[in-house]
PDB file of the backbone (N, CA, C, O) and the ligand in Angstrom, with CONECT records:
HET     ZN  A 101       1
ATOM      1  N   UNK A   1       0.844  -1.207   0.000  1.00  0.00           N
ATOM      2  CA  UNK A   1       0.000   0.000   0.000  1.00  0.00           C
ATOM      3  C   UNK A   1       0.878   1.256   0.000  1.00  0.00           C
ATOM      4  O   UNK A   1       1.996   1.322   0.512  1.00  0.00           O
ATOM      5  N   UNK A   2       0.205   2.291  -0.667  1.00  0.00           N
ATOM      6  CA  UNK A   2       1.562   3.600  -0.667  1.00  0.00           C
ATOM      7  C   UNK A   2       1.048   4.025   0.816  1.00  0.00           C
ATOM      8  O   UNK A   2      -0.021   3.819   1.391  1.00  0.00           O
ATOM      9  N   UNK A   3       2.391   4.788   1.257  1.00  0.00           N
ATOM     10  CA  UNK A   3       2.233   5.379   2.422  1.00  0.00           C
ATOM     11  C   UNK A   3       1.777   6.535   2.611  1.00  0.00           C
ATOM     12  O   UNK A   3       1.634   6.945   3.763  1.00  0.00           O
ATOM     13  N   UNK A   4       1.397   7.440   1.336  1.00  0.00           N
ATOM     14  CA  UNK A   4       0.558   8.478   1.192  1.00  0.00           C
ATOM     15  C   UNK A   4      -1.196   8.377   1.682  1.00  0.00           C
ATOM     16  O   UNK A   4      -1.965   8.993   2.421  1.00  0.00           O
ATOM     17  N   UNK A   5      -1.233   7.084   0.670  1.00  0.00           N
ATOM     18  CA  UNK A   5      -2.861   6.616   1.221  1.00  0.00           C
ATOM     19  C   UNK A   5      -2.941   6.241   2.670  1.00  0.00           C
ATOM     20  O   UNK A   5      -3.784   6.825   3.351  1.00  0.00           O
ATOM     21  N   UNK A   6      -2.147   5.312   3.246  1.00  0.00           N
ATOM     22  CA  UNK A   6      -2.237   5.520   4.852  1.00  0.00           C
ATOM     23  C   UNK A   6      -2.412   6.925   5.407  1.00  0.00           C
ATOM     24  O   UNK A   6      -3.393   7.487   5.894  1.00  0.00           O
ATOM     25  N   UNK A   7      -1.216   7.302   5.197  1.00  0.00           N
ATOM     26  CA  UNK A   7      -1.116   8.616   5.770  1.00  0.00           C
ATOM     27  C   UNK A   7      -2.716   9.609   5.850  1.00  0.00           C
ATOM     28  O   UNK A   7      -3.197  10.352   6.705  1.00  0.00           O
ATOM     29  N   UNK A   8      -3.127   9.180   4.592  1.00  0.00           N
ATOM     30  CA  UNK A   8      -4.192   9.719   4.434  1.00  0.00           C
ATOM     31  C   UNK A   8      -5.523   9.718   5.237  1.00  0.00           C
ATOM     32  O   UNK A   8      -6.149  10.642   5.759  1.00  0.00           O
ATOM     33  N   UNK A   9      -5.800   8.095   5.152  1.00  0.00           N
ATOM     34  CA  UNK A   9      -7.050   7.466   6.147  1.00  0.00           C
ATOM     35  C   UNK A   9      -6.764   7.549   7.553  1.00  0.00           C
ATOM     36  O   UNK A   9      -7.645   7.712   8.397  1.00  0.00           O
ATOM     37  N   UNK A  10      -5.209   7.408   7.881  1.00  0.00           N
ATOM     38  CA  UNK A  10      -5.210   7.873   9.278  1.00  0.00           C
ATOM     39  C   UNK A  10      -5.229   9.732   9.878  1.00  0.00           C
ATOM     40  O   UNK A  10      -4.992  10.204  10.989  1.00  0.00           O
ATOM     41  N   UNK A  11      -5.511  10.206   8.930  1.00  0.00           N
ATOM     42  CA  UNK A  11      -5.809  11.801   8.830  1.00  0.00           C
ATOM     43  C   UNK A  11      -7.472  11.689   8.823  1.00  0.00           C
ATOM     44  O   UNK A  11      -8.223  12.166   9.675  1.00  0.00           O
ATOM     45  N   UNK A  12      -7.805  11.018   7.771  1.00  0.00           N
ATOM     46  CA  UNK A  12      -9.420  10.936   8.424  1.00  0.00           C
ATOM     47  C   UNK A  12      -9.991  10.354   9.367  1.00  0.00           C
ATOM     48  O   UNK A  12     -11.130  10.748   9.616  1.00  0.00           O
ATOM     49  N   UNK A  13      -9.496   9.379  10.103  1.00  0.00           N
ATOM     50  CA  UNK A  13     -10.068   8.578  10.984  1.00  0.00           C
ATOM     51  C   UNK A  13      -9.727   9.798  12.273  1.00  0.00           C
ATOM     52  O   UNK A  13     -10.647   9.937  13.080  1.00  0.00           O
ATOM     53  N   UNK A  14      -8.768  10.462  12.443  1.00  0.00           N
ATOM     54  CA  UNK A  14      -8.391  11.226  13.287  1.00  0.00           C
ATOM     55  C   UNK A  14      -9.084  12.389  13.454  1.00  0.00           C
ATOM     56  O   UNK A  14      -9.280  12.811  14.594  1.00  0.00           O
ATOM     57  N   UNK A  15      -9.685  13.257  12.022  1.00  0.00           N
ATOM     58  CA  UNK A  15     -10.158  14.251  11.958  1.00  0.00           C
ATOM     59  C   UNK A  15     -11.746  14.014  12.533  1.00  0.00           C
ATOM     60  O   UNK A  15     -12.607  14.702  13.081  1.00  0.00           O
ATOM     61  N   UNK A  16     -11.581  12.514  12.034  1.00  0.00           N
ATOM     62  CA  UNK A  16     -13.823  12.178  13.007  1.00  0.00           C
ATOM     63  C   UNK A  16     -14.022  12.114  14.432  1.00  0.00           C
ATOM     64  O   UNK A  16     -14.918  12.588  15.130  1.00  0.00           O
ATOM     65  N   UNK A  17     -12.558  11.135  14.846  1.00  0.00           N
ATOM     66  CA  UNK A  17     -12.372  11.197  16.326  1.00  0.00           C
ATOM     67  C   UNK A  17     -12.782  12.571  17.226  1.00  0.00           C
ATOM     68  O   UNK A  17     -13.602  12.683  18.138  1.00  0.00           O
ATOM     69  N   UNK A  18     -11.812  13.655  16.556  1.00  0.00           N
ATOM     70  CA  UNK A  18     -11.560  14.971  17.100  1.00  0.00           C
ATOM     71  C   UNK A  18     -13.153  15.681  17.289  1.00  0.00           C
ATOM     72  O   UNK A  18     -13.588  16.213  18.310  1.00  0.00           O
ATOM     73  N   UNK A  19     -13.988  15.472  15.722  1.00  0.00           N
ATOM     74  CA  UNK A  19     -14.768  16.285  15.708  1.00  0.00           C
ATOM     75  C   UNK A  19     -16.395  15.535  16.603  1.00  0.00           C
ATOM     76  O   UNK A  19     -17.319  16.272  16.948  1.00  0.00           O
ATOM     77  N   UNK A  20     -16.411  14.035  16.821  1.00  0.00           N
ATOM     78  CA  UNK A  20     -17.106  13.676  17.165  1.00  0.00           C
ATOM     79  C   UNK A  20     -16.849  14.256  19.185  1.00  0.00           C
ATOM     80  O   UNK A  20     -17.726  14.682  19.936  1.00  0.00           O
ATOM     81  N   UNK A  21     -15.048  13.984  19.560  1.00  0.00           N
ATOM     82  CA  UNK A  21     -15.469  14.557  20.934  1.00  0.00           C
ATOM     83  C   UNK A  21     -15.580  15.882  20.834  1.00  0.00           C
ATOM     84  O   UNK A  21     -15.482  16.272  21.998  1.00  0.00           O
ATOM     85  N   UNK A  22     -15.775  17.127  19.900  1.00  0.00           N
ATOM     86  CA  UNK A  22     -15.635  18.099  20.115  1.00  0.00           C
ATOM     87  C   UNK A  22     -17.607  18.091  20.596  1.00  0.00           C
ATOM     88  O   UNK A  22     -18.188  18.440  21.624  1.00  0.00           O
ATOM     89  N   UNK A  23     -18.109  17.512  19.265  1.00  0.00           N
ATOM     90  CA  UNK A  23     -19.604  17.799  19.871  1.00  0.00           C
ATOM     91  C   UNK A  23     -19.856  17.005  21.419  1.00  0.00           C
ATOM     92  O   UNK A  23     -20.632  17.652  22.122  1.00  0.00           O
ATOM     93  N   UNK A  24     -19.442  15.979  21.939  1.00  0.00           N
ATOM     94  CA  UNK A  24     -19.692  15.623  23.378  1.00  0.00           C
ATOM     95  C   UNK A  24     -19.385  16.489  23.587  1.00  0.00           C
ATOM     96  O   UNK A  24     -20.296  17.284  23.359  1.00  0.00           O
ATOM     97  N   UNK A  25     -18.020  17.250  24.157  1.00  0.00           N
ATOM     98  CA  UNK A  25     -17.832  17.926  24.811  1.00  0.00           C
ATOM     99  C   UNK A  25     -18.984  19.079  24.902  1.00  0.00           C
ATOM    100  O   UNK A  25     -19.586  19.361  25.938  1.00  0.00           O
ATOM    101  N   UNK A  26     -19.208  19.775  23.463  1.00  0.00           N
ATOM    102  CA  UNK A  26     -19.894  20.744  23.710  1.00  0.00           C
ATOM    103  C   UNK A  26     -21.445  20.526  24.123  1.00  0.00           C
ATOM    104  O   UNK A  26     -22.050  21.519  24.527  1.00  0.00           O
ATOM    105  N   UNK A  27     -21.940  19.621  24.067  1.00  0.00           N
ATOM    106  CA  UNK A  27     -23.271  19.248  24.337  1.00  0.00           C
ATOM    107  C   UNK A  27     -22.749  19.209  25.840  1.00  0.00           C
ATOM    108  O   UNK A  27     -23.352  20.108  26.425  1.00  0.00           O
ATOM    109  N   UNK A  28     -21.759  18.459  26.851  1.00  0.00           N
ATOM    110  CA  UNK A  28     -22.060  18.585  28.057  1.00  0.00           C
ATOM    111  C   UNK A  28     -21.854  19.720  28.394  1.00  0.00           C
ATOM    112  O   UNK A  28     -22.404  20.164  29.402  1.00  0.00           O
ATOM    113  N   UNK A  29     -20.750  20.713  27.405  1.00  0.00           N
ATOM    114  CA  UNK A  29     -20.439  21.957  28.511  1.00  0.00           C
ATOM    115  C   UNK A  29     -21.712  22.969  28.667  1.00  0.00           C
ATOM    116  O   UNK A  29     -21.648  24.014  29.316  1.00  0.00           O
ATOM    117  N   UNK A  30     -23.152  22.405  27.820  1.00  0.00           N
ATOM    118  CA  UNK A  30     -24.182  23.117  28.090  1.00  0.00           C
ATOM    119  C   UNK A  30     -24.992  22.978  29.289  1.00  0.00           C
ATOM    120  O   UNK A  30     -25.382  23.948  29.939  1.00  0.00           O
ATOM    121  N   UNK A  31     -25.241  21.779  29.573  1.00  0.00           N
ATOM    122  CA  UNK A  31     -25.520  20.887  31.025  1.00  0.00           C
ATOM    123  C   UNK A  31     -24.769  21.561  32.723  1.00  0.00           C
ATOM    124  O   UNK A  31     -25.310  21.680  33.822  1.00  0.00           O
ATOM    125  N   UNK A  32     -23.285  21.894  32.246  1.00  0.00           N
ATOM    126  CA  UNK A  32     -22.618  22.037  33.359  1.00  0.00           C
ATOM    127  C   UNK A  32     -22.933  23.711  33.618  1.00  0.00           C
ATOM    128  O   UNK A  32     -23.466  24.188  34.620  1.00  0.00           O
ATOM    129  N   UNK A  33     -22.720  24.034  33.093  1.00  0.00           N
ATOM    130  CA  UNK A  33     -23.033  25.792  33.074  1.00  0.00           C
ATOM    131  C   UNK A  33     -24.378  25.907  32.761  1.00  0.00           C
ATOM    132  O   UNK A  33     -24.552  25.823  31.546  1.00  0.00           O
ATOM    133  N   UNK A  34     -25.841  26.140  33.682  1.00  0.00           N
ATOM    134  CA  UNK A  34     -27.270  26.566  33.293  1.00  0.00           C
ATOM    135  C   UNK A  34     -27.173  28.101  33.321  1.00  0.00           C
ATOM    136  O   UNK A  34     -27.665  28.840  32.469  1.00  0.00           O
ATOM    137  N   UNK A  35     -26.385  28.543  34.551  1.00  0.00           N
ATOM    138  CA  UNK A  35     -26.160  30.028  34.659  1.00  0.00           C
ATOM    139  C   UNK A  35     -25.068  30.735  33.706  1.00  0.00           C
ATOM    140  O   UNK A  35     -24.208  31.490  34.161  1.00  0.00           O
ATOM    141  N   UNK A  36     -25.190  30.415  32.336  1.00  0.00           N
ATOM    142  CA  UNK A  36     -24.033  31.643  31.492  1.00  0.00           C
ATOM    143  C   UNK A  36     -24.732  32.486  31.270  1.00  0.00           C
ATOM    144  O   UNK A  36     -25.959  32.519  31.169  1.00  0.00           O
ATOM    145  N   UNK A  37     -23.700  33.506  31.146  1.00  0.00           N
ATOM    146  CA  UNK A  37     -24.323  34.711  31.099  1.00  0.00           C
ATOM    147  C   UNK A  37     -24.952  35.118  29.296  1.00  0.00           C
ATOM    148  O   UNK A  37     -25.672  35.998  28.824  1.00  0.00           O
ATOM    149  N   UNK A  38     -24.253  34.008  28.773  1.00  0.00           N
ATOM    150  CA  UNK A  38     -24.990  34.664  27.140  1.00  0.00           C
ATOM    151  C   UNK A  38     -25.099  33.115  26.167  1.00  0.00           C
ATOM    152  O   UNK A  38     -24.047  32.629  25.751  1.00  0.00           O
ATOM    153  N   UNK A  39     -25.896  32.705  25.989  1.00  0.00           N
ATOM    154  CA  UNK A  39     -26.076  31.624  24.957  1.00  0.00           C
ATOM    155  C   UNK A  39     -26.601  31.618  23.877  1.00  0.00           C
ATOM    156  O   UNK A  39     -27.594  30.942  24.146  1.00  0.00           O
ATOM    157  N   UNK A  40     -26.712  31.929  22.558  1.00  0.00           N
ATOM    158  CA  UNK A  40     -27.199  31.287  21.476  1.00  0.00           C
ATOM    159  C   UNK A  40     -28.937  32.354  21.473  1.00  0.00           C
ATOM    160  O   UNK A  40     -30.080  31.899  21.504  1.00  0.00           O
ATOM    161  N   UNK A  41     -28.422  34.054  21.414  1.00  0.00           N
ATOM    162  CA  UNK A  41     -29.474  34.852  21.475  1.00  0.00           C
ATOM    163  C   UNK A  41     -30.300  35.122  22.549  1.00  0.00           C
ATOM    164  O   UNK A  41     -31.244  35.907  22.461  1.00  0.00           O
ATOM    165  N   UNK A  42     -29.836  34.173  24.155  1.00  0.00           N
ATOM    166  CA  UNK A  42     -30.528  34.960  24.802  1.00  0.00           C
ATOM    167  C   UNK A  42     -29.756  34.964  26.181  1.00  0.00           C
ATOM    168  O   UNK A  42     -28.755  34.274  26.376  1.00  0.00           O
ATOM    169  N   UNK A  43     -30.469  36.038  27.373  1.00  0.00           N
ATOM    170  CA  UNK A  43     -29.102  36.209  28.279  1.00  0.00           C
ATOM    171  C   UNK A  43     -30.155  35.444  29.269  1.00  0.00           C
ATOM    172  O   UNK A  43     -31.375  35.467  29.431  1.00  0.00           O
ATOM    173  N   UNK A  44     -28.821  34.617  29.963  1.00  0.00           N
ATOM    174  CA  UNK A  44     -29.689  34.094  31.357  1.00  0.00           C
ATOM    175  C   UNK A  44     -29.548  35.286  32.752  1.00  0.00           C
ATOM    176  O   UNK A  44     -28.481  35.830  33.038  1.00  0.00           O
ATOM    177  N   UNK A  45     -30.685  35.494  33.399  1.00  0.00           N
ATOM    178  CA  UNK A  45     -30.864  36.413  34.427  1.00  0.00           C
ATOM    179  C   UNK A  45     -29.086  35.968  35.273  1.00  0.00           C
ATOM    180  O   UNK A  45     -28.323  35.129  34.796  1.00  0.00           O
ATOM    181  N   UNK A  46     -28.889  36.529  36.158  1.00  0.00           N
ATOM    182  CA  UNK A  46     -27.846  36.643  36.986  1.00  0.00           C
ATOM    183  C   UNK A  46     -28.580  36.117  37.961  1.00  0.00           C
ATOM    184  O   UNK A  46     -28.185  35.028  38.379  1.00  0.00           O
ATOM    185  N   UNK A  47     -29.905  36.749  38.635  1.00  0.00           N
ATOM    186  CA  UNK A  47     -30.170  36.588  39.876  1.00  0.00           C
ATOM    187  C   UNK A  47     -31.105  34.940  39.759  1.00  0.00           C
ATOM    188  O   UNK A  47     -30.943  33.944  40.464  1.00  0.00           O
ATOM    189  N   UNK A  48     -31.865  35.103  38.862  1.00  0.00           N
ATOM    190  CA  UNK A  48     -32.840  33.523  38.757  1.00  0.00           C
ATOM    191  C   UNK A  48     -32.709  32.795  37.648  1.00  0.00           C
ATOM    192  O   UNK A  48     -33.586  32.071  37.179  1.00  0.00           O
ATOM    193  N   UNK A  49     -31.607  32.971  37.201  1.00  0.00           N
ATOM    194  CA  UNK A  49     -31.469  32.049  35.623  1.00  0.00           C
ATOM    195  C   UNK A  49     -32.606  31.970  35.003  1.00  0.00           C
ATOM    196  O   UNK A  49     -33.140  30.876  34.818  1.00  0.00           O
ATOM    197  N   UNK A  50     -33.184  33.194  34.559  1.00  0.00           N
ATOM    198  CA  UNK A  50     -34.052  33.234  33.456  1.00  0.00           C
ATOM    199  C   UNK A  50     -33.588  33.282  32.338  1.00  0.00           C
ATOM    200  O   UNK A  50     -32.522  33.876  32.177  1.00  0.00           O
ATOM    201  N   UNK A  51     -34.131  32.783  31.439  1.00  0.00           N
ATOM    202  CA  UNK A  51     -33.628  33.155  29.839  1.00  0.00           C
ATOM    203  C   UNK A  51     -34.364  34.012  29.520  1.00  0.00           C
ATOM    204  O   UNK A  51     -35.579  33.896  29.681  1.00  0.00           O
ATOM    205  N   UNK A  52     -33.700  35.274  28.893  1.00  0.00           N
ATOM    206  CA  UNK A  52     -34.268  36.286  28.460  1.00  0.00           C
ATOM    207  C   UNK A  52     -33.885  36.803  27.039  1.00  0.00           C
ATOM    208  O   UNK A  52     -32.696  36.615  26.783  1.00  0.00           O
ATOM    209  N   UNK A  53     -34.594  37.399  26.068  1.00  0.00           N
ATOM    210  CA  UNK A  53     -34.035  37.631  25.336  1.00  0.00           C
ATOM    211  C   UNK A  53     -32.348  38.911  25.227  1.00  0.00           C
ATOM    212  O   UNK A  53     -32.243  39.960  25.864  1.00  0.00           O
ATOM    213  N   UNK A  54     -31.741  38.580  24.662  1.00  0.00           N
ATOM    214  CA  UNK A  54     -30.551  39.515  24.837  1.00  0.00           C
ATOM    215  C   UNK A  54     -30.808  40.781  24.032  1.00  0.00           C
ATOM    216  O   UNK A  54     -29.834  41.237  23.434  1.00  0.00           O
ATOM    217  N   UNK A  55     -31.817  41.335  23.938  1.00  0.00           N
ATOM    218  CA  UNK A  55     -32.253  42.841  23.595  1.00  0.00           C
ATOM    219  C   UNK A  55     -33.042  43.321  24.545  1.00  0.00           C
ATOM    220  O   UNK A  55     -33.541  44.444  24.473  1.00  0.00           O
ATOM    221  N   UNK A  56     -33.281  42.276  25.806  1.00  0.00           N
ATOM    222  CA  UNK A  56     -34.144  42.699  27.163  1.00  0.00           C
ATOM    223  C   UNK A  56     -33.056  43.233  28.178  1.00  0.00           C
ATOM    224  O   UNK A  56     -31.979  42.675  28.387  1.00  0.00           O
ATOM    225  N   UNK A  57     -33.454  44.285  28.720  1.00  0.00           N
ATOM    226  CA  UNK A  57     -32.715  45.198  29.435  1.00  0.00           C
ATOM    227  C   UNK A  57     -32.736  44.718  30.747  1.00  0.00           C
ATOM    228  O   UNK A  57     -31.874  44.884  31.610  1.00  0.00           O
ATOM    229  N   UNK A  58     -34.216  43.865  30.858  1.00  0.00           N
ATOM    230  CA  UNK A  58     -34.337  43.684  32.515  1.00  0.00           C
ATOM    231  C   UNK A  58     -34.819  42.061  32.335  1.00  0.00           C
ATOM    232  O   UNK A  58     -35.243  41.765  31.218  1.00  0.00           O
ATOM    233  N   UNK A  59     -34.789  41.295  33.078  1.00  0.00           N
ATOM    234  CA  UNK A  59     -35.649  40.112  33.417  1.00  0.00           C
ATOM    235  C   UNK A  59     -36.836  40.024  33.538  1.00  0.00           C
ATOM    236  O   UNK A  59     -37.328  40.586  34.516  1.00  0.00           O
ATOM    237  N   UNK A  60     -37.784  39.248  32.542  1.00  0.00           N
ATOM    238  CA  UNK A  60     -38.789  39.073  32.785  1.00  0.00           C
ATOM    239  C   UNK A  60     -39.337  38.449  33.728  1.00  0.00           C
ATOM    240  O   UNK A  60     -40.564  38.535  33.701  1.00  0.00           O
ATOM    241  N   UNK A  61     -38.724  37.583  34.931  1.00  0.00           N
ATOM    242  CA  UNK A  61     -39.000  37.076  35.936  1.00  0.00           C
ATOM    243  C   UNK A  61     -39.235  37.288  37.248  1.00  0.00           C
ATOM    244  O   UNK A  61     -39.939  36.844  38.155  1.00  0.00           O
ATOM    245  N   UNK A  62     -37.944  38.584  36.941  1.00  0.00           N
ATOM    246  CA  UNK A  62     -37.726  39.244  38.762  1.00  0.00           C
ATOM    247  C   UNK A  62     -37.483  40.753  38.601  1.00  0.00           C
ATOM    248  O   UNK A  62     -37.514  41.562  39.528  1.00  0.00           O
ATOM    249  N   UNK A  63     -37.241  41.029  37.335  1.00  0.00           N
ATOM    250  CA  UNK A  63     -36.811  42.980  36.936  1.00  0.00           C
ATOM    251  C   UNK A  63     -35.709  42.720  37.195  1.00  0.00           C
ATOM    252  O   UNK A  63     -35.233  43.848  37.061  1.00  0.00           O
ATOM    253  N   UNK A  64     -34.534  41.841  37.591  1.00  0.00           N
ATOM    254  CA  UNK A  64     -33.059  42.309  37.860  1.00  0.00           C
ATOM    255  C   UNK A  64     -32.825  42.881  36.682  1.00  0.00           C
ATOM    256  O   UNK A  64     -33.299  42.500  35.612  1.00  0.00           O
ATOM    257  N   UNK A  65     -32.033  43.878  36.860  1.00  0.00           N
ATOM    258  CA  UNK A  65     -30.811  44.332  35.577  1.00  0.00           C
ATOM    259  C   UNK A  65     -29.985  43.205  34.524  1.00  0.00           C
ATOM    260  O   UNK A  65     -29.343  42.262  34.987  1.00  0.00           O
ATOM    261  N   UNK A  66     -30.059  43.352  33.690  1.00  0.00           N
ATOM    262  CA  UNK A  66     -29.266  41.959  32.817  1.00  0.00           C
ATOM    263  C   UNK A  66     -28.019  42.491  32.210  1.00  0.00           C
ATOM    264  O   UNK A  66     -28.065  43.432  31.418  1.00  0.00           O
ATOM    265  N   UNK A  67     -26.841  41.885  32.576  1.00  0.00           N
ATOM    266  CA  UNK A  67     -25.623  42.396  31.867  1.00  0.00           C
ATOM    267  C   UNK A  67     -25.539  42.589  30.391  1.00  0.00           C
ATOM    268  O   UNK A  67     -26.199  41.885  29.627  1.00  0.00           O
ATOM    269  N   UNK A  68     -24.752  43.514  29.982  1.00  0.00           N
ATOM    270  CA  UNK A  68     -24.809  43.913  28.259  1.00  0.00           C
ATOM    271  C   UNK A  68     -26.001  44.776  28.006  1.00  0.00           C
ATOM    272  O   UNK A  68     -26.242  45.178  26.867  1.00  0.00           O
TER     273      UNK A  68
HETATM  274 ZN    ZN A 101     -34.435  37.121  36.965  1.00  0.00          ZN2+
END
């Protein structure tokens, strides 16, 4: 077998590895952190982890102030 084509499939088998733990990882690092302060368009409250939208100035849950 040329050692280019190895070289090769073991570049892909490596590149699926990587990208398959990248999504675990990122699916748990959503689980571990409920309180971030900014996710994917909306801000979670500081004081009650509300999700709010991130063009809301205040919390719809409690009126706290929302960072940004
Ligand atoms: Zn709140």
């Amino acid at each position: 077998m040329e050692p280019l084509l190895l070289f090769a499939i073991a570049t892909a088998i490596l590149a699926g590895l990587l990208a398959s733990l990248s999504i675990l990882r990122r699916g748990r690092g959503k689980k571990e952190n409920p309180f971030a302060v900014s996710t994917e368009g909306e801000t979670r409250c500081p004081n009650c982890g509300m999700g709010n939208m991130w063009t809301d100035g205040r919390c719809i849950s409690c009126g706290a102030d929302l960072p940004g």
